[in-house]
mmJSON file of the N, C-alpha and C atoms, coordinates in Angstrom:
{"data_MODEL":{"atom_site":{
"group_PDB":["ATOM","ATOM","ATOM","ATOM","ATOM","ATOM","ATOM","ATOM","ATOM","ATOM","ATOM","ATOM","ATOM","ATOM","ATOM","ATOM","ATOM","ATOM","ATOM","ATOM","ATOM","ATOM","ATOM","ATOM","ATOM","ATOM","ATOM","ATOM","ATOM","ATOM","ATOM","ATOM","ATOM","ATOM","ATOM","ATOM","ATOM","ATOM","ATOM","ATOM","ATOM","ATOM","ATOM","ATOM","ATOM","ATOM","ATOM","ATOM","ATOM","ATOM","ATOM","ATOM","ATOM","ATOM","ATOM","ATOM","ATOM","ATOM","ATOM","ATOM","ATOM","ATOM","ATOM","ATOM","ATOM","ATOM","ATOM","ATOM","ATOM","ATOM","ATOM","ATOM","ATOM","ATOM","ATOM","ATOM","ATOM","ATOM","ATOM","ATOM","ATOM","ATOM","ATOM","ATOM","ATOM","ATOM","ATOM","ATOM","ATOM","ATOM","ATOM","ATOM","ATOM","ATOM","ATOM","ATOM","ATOM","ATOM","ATOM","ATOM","ATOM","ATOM","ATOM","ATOM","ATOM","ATOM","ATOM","ATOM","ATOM","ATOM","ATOM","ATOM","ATOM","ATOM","ATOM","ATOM","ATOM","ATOM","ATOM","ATOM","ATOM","ATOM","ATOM","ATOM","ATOM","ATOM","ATOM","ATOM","ATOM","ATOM","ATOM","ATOM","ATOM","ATOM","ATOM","ATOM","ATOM","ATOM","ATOM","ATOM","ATOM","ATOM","ATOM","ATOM","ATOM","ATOM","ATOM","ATOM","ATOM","ATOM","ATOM","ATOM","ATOM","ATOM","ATOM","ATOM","ATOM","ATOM","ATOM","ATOM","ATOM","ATOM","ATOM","ATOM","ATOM","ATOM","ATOM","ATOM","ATOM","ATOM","ATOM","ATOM","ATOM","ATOM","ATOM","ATOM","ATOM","ATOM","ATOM","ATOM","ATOM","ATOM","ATOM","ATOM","ATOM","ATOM","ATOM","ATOM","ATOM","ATOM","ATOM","ATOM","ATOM","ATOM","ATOM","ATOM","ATOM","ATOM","ATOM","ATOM","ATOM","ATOM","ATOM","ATOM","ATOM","ATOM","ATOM","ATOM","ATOM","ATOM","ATOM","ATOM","ATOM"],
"id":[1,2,3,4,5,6,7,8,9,10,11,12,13,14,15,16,17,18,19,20,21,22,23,24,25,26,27,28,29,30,31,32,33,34,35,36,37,38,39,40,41,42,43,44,45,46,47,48,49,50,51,52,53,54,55,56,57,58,59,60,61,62,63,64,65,66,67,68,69,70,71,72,73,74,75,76,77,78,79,80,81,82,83,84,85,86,87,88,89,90,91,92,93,94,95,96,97,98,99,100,101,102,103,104,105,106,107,108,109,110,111,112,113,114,115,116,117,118,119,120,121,122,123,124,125,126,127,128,129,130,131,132,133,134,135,136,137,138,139,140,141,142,143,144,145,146,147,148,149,150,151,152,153,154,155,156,157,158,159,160,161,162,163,164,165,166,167,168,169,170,171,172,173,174,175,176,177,178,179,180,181,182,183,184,185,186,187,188,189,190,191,192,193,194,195,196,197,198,199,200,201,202,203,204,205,206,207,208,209,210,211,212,213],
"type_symbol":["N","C","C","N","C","C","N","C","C","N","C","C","N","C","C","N","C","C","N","C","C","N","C","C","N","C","C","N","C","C","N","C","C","N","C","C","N","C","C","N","C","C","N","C","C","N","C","C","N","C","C","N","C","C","N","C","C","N","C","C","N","C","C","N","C","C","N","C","C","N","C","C","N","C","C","N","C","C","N","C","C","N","C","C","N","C","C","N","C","C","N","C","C","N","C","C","N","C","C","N","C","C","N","C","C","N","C","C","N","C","C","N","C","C","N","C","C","N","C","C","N","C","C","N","C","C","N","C","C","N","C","C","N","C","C","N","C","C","N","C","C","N","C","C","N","C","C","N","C","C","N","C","C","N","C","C","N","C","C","N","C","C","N","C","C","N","C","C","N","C","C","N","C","C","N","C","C","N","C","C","N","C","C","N","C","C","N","C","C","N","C","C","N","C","C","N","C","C","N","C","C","N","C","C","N","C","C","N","C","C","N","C","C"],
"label_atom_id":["N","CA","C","N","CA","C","N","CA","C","N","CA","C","N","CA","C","N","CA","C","N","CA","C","N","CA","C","N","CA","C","N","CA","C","N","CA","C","N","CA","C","N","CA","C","N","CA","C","N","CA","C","N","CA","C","N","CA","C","N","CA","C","N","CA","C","N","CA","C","N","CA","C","N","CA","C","N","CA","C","N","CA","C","N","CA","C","N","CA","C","N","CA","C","N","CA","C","N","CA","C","N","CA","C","N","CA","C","N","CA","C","N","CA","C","N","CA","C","N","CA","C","N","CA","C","N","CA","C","N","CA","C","N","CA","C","N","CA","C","N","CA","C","N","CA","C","N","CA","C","N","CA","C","N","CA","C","N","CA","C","N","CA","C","N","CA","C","N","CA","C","N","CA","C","N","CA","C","N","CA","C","N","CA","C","N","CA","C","N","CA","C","N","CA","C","N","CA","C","N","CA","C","N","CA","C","N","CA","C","N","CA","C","N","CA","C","N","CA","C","N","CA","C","N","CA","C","N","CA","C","N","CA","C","N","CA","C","N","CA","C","N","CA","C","N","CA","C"],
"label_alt_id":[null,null,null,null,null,null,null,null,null,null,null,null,null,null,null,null,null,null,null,null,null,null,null,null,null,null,null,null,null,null,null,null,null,null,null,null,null,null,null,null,null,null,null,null,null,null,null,null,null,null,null,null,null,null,null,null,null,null,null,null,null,null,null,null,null,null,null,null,null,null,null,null,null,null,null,null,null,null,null,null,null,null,null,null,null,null,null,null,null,null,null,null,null,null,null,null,null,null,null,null,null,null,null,null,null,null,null,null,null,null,null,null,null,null,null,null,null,null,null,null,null,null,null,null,null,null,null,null,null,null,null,null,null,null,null,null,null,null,null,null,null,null,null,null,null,null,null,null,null,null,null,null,null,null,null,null,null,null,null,null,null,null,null,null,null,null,null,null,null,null,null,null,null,null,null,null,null,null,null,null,null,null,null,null,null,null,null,null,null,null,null,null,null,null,null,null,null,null,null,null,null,null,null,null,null,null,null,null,null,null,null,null,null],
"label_comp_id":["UNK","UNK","UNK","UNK","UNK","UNK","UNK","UNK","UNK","UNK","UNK","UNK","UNK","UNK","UNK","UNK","UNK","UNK","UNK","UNK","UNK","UNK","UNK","UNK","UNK","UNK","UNK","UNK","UNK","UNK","UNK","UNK","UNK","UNK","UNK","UNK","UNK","UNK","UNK","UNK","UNK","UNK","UNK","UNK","UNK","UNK","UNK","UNK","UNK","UNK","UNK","UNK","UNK","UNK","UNK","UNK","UNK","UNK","UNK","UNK","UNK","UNK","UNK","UNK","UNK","UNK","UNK","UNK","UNK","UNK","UNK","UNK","UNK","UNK","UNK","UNK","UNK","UNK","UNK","UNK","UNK","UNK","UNK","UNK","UNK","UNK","UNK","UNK","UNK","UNK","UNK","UNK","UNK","UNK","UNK","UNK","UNK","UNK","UNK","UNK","UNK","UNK","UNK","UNK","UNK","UNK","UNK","UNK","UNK","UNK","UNK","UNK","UNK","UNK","UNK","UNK","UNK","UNK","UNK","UNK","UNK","UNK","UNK","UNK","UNK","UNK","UNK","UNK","UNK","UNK","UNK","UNK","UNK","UNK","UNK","UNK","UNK","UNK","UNK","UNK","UNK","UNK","UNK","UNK","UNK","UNK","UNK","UNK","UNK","UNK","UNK","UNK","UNK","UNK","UNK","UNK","UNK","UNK","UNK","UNK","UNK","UNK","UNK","UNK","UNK","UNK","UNK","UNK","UNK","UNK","UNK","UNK","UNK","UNK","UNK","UNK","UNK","UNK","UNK","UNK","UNK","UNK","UNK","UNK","UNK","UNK","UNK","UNK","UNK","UNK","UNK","UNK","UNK","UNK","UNK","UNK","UNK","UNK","UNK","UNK","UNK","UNK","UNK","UNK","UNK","UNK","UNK","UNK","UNK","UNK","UNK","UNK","UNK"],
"label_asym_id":["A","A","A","A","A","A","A","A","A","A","A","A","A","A","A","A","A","A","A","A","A","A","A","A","A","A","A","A","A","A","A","A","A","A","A","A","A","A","A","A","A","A","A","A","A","A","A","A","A","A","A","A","A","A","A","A","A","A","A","A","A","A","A","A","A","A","A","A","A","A","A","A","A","A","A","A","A","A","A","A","A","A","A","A","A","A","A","A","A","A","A","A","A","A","A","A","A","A","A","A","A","A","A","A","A","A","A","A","A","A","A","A","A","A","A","A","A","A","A","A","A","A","A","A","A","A","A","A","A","A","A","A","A","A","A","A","A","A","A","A","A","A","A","A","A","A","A","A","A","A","A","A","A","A","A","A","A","A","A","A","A","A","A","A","A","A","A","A","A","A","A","A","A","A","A","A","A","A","A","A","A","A","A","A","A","A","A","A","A","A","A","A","A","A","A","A","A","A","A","A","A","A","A","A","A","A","A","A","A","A","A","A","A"],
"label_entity_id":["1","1","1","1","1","1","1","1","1","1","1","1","1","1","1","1","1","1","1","1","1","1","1","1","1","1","1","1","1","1","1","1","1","1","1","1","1","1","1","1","1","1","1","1","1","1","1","1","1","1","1","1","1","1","1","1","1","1","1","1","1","1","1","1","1","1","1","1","1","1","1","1","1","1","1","1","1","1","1","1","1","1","1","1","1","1","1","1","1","1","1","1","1","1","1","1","1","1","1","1","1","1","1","1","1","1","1","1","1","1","1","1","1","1","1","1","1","1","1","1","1","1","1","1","1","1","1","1","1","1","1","1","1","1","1","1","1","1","1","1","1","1","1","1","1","1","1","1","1","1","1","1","1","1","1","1","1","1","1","1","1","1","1","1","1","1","1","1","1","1","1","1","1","1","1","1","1","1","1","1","1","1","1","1","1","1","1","1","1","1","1","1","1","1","1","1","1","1","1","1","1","1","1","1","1","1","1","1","1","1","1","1","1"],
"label_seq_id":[1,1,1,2,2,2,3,3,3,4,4,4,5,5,5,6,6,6,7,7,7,8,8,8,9,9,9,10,10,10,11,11,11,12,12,12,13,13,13,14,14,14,15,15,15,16,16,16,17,17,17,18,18,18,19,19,19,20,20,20,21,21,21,22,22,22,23,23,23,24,24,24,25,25,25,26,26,26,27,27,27,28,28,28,29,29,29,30,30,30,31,31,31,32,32,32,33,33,33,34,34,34,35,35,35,36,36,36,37,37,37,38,38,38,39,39,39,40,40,40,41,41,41,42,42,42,43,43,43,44,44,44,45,45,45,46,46,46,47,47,47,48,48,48,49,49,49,50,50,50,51,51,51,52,52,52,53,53,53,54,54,54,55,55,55,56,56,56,57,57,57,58,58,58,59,59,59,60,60,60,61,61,61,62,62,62,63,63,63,64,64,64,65,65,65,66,66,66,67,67,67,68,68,68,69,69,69,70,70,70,71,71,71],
"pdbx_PDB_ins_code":[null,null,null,null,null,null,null,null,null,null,null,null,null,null,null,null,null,null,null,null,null,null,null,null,null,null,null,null,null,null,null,null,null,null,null,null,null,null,null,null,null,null,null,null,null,null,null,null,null,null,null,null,null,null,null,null,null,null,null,null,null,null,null,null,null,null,null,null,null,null,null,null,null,null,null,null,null,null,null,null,null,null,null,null,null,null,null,null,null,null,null,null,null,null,null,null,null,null,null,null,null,null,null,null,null,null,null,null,null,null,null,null,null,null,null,null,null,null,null,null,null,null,null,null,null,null,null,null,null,null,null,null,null,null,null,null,null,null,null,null,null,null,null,null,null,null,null,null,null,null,null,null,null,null,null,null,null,null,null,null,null,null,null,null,null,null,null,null,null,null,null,null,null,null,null,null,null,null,null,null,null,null,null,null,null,null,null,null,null,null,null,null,null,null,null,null,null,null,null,null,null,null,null,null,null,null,null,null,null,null,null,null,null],
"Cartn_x":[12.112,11.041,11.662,11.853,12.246,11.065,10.008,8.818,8.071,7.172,6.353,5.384,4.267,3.458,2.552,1.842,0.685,-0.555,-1.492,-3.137,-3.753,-4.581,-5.512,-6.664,-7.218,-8.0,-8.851,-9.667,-10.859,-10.005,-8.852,-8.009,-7.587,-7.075,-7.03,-7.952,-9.216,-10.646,-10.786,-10.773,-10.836,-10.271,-8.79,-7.844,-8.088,-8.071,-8.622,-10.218,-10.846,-11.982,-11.422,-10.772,-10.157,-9.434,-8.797,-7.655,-9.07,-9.767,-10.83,-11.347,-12.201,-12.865,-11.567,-10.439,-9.883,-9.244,-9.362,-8.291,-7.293,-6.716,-5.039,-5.068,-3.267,-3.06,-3.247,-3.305,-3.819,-2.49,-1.238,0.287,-0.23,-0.562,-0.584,-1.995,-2.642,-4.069,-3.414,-2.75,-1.921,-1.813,-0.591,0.051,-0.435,-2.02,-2.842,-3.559,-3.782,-4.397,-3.31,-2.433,-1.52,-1.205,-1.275,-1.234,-2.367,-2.899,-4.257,-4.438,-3.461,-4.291,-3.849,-3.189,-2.803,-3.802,-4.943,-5.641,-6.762,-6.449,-7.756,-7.285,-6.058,-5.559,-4.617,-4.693,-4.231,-2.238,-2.131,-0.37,0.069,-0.193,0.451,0.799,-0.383,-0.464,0.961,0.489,1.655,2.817,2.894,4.537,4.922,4.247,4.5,4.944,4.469,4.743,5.41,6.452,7.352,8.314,8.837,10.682,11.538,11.101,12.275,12.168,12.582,12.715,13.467,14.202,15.198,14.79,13.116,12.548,11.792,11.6,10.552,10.489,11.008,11.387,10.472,10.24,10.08,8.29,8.28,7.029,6.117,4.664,3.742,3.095,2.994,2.465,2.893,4.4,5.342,4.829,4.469,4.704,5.787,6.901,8.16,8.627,7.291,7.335,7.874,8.895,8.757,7.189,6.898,5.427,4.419,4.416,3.694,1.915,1.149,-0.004,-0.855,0.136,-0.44,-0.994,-1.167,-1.814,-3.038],
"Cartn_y":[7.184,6.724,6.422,4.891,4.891,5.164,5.061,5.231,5.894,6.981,7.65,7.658,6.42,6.61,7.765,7.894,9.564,8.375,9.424,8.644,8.973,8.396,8.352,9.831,10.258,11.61,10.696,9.59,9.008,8.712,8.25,7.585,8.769,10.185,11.338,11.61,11.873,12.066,11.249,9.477,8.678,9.235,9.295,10.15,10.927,11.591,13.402,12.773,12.245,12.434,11.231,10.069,9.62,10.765,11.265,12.221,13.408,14.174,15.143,14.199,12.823,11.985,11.992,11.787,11.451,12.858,13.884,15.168,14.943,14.619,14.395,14.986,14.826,14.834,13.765,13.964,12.919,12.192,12.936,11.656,10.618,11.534,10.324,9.174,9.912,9.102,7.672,8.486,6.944,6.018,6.462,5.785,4.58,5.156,4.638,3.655,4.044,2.751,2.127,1.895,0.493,0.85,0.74,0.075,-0.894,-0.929,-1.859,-2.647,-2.287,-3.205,-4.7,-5.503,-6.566,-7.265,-7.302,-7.594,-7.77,-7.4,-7.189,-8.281,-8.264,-8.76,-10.495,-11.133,-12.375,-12.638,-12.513,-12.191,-13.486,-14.41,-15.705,-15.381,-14.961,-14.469,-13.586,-12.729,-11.142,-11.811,-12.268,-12.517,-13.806,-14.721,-15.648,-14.657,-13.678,-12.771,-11.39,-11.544,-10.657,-11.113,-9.707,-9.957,-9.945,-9.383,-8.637,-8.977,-10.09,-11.123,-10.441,-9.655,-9.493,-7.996,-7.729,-6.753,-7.558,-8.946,-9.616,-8.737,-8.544,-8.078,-6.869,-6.18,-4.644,-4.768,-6.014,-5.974,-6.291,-5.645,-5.959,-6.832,-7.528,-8.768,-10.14,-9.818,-10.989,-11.62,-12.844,-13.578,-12.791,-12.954,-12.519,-11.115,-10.087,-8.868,-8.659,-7.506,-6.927,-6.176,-6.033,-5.325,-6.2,-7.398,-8.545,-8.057,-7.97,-7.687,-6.673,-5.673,-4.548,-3.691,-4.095,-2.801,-2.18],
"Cartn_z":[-2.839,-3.713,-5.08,-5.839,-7.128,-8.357,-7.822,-9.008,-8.599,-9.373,-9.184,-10.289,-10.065,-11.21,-11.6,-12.604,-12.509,-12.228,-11.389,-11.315,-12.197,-12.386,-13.888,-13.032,-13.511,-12.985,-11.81,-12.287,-10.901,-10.116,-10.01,-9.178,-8.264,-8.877,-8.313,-7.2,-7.899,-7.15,-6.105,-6.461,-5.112,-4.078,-4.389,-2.973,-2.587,-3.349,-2.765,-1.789,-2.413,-0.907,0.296,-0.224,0.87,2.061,1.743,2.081,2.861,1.997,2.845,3.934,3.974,4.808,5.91,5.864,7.348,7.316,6.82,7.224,7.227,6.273,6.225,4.744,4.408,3.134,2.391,0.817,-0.335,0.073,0.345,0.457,1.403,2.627,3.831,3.794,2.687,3.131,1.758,0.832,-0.154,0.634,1.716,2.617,3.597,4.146,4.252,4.071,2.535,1.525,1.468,1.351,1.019,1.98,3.354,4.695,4.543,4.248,4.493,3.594,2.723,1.357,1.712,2.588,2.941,3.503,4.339,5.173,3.358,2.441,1.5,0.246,-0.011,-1.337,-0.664,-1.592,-1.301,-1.111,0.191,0.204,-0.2,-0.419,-0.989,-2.746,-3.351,-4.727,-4.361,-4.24,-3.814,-3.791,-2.791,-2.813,-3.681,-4.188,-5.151,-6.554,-7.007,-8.259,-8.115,-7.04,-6.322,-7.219,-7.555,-8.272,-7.175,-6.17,-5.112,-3.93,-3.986,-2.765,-1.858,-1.911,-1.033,0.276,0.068,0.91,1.829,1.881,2.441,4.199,4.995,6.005,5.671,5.289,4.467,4.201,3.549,2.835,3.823,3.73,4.518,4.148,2.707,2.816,3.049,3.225,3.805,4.977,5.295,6.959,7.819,6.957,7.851,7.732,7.821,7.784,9.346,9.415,10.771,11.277,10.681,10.674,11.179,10.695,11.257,10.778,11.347,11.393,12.227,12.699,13.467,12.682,11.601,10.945,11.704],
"occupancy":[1.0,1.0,1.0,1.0,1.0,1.0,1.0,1.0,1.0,1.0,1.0,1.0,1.0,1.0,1.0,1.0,1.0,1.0,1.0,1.0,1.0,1.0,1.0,1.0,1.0,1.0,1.0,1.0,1.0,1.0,1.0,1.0,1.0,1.0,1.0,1.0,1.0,1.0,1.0,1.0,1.0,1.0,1.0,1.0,1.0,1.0,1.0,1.0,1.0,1.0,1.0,1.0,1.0,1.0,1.0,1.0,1.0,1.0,1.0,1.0,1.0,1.0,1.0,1.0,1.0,1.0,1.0,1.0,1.0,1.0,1.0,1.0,1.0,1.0,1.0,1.0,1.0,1.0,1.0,1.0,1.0,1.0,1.0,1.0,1.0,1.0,1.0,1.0,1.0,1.0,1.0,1.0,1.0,1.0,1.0,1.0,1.0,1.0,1.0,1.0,1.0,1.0,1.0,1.0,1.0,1.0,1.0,1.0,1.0,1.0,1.0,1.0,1.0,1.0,1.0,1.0,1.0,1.0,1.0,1.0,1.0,1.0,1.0,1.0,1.0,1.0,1.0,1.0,1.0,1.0,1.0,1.0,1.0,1.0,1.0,1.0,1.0,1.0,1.0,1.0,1.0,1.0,1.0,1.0,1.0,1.0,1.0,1.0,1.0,1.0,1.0,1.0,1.0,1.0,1.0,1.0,1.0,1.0,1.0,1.0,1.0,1.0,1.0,1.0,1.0,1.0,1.0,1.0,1.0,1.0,1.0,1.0,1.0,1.0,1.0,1.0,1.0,1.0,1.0,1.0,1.0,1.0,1.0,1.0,1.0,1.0,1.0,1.0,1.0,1.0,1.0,1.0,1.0,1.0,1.0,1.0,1.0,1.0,1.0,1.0,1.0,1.0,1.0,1.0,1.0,1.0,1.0,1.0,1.0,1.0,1.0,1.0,1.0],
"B_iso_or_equiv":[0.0,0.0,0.0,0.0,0.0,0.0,0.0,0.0,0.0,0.0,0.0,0.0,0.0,0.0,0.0,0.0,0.0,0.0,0.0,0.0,0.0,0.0,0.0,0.0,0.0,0.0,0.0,0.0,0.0,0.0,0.0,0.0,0.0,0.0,0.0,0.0,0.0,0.0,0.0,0.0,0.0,0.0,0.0,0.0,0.0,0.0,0.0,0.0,0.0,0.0,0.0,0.0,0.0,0.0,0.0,0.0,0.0,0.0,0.0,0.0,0.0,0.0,0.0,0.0,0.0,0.0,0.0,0.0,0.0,0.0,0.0,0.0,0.0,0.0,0.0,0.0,0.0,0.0,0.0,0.0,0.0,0.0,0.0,0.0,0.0,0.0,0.0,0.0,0.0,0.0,0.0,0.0,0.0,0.0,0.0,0.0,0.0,0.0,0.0,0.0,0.0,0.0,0.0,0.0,0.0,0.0,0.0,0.0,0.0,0.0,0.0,0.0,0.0,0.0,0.0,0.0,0.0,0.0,0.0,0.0,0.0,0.0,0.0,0.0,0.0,0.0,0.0,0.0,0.0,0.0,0.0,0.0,0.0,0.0,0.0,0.0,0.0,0.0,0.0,0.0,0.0,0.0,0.0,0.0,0.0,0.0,0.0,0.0,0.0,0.0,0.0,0.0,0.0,0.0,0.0,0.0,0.0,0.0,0.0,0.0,0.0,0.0,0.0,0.0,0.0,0.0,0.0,0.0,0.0,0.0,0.0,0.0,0.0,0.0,0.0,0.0,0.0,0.0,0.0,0.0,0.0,0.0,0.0,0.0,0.0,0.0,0.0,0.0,0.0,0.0,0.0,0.0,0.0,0.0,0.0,0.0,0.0,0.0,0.0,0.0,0.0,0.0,0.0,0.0,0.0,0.0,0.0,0.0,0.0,0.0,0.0,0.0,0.0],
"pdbx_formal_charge":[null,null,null,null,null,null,null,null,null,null,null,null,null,null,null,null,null,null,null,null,null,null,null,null,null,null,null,null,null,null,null,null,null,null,null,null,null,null,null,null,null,null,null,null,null,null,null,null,null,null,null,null,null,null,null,null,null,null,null,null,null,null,null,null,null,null,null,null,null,null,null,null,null,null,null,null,null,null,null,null,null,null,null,null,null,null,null,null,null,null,null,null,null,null,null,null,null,null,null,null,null,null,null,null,null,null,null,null,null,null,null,null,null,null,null,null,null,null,null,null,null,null,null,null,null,null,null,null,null,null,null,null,null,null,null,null,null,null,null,null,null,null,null,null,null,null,null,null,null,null,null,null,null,null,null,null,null,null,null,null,null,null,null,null,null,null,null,null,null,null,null,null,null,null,null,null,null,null,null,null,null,null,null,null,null,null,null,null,null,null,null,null,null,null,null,null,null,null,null,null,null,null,null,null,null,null,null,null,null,null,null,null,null],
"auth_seq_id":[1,1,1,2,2,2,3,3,3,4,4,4,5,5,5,6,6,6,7,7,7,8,8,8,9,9,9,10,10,10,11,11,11,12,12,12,13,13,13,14,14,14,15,15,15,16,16,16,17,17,17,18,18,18,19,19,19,20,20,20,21,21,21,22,22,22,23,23,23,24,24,24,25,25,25,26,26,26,27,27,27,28,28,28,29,29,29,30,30,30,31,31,31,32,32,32,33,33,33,34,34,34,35,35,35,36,36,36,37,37,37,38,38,38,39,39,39,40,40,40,41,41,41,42,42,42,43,43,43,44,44,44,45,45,45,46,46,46,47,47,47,48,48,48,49,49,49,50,50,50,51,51,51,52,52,52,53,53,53,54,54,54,55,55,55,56,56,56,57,57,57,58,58,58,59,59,59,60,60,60,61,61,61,62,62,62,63,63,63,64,64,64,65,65,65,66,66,66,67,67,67,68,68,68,69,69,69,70,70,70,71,71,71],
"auth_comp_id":["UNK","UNK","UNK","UNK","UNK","UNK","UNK","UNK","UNK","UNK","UNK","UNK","UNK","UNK","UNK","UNK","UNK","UNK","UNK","UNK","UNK","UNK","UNK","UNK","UNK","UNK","UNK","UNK","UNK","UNK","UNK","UNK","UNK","UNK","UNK","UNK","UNK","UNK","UNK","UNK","UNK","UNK","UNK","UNK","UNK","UNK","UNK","UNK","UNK","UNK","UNK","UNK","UNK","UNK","UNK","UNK","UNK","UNK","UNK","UNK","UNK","UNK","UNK","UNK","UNK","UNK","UNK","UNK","UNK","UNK","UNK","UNK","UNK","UNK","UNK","UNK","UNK","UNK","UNK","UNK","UNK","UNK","UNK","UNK","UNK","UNK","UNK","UNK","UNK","UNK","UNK","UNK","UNK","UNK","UNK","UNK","UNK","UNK","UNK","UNK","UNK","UNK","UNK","UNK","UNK","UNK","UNK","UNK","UNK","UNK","UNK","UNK","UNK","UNK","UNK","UNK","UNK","UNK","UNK","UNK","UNK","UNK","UNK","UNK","UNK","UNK","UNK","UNK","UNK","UNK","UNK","UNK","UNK","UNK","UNK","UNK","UNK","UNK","UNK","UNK","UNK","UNK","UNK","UNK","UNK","UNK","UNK","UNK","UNK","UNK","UNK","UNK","UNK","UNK","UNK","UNK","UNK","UNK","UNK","UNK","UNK","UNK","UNK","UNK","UNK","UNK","UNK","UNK","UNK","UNK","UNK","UNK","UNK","UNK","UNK","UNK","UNK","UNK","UNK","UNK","UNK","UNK","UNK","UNK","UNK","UNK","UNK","UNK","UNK","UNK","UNK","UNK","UNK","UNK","UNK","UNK","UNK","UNK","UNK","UNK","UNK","UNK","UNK","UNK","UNK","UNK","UNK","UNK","UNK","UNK","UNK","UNK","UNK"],
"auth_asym_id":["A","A","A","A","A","A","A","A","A","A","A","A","A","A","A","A","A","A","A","A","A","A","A","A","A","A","A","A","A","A","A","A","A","A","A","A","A","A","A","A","A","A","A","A","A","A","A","A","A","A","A","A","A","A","A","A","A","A","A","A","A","A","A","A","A","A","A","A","A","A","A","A","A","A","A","A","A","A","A","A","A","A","A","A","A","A","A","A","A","A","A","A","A","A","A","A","A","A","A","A","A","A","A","A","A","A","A","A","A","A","A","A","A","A","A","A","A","A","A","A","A","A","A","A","A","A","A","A","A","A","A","A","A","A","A","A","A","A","A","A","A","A","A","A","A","A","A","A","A","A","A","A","A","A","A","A","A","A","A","A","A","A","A","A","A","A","A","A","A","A","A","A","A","A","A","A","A","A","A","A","A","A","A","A","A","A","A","A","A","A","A","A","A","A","A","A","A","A","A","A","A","A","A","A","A","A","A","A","A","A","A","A","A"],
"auth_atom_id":["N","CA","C","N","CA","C","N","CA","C","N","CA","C","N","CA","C","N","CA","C","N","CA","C","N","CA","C","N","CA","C","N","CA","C","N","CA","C","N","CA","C","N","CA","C","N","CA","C","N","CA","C","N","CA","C","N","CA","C","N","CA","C","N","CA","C","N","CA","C","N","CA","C","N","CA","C","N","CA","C","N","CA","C","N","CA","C","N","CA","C","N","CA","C","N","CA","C","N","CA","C","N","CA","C","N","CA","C","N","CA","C","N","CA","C","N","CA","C","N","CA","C","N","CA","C","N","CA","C","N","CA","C","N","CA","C","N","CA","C","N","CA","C","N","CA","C","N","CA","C","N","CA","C","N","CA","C","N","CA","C","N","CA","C","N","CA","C","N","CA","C","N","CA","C","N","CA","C","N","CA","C","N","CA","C","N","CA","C","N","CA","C","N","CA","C","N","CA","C","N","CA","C","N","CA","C","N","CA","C","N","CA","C","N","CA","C","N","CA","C","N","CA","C","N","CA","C","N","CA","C","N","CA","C","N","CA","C","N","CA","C","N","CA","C","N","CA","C"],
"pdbx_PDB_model_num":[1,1,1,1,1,1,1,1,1,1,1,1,1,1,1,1,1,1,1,1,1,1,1,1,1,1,1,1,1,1,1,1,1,1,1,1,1,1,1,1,1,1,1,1,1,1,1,1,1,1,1,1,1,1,1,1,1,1,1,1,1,1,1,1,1,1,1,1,1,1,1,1,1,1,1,1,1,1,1,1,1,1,1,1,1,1,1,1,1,1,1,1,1,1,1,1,1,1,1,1,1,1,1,1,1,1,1,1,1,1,1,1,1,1,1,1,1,1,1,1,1,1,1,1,1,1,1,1,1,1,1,1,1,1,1,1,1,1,1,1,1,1,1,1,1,1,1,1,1,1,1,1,1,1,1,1,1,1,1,1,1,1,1,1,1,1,1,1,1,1,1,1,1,1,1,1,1,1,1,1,1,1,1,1,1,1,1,1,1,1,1,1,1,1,1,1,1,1,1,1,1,1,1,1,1,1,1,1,1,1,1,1,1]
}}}
């Protein structure tokens, strides 16, 4: 992990009941939410204002994700 931002306290709270609603931890239920957030946010935008071209493979909002769309 190179960054670890802090959540603002609601942002806390959101997770935390994300995380109680599926019985998991607040880590895995993160994990979660940005699993999905691709199917929600515009990946053309996304990867047009990407510095780091060089994860496309990596990234789930890439076309040429190994991941593809099984989310």
């Amino acid at each position: 992990m190179a960054y670890t931002p802090e959540l603002s306290l609601t942002s806390s709270c959101t997770l935390r009941r994300i995380a109680w609603a599926l019985g998991i931890p607040m880590t895995q239920a993160m994990e979660r939410v940005f699993d999905h957030l691709p199917r929600f946010l515009d990946r053309d935008k996304v990867c047009e204002a990407c510095r780091d071209k060089s994860k496309c493979r990596e990234c789930l909002f890439s076309t040429n994700s190994i991941y593809g769309d099984t989310l």
